[in-house]
N, C-alpha and C positions, 0 to 999 in steps of 0.2 A: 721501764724494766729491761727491753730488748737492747739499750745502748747497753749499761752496766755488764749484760753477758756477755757482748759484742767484746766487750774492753776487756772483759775477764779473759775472754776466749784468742781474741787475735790481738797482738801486739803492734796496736795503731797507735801511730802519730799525730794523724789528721783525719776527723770524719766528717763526713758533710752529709747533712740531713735533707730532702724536700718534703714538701709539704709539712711543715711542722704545724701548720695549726696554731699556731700562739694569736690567743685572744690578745688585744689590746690592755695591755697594765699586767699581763698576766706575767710573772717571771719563767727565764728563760730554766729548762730543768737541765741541774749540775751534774755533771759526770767528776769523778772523784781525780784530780790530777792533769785537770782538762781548763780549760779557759775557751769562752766558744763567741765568736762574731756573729750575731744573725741581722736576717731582714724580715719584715712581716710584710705579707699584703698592707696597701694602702685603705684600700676598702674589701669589707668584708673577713670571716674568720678563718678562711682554709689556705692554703698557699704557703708562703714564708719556708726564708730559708735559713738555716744553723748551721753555722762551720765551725767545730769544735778542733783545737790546737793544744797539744798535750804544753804541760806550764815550763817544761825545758824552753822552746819555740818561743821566739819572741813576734809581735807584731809589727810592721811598718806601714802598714799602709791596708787601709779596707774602705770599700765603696761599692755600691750597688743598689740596684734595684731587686722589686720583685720578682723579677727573671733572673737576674745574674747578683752574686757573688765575689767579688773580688777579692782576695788576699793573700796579702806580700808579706811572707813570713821570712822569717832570719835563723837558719838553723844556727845549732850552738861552735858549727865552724865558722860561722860570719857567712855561708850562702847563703842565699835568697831563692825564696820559691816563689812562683806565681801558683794560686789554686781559688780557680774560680768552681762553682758552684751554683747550677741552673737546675732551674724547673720551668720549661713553658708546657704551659696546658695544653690539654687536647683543641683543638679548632672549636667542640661544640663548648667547650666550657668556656673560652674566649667570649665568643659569640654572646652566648647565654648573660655575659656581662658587660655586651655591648664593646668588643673590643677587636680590633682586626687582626687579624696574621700580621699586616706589615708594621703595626704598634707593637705587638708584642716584640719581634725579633727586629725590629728595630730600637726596642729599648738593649734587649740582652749584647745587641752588637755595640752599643753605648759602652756598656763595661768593658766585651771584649777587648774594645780598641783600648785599653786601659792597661792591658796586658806587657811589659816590659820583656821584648822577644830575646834580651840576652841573658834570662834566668830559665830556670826550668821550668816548666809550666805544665799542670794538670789543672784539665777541665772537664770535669765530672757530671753527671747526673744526670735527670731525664729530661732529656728533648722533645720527647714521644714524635719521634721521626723513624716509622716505619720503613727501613731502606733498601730491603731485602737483598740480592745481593750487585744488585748496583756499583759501579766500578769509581772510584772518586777520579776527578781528574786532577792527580798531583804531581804524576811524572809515567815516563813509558817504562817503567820497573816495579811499578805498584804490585806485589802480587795480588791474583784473583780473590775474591773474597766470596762466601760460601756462606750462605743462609742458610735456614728451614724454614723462616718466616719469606712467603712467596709477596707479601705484599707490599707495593711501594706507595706511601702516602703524598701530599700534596708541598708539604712539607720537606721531602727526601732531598731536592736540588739544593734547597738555601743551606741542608744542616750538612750536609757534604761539602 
């Protein structure tokens, strides 16, 4: 019901879901105008991800795993977007399924590298990378950057 308002309310293009929860066989739920790409957990029923693309948008290209998302959509000038779409778990809920830090974001960095760097590219979602305000090192002009959240998780260096 929260997409449907979401749709009603703001005039999206592209939405990308985490955690959608889709059981096995279970179908994926329709937004009115929408055409949507997902991935489910491999095992188990929480996780999975849904990247809905309004039916203007055409598709080229979609891959991923349970962490990432890939797709290469065609807007209706002939551009090309990249929009990936991640969900990595918290460290305990990895854990809890027998799964490392460096499997998980070593699967997501799989997709990434998937990423065709001469379109425009949005990459959305949660990372749960607590980064507080930590400085990325991408050039000596980066402005400052300004948290409230003080804390830096274990996670912060790789998703930076």
């Amino acid at each position: 019901m929260k997409l449907f308002l979401l749709n009603e309310i703001e005039d999206v293009d592209v939405l990308c879901v985490q955690e959608a929860w889709m059981e096995e066989g279970a179908m994926v739920p329709a937004i009115p105008g929408f055409r949507v790409v997902e991935k489910r957990r491999a095992n188990g029923t929480r996780g999975g991800l849904a990247t809905y693309y309004r039916n203007s948008l055409r598709l080229e290209y979609s891959a991923g795993n349970e962490y990432g998302l890939y797709t290469r959509l065609i807007l209706p000038t002939s551009q090309r977007v990249n929009i990936t779409n991640v969900y990595l778990p918290p460290l305990s809920s990895l854990l809890r399924r027998d799964i490392t830090e460096a499997q998980a974001t070593t699967q997501l960095e799989e997709v990434l590298e998937q990423l065709q760097p001469q379109h425009v590219t949005f990459v959305c979602g949660d990372f749960n990378a607590r980064i507080s305000s930590r400085k990325p090192n991408l050039d000596h002009d980066h402005p400052p950057r300004y948290a409230t959240d003080t804390h830096i998780c274990t996670r912060a260096p790789w998703f930076i």
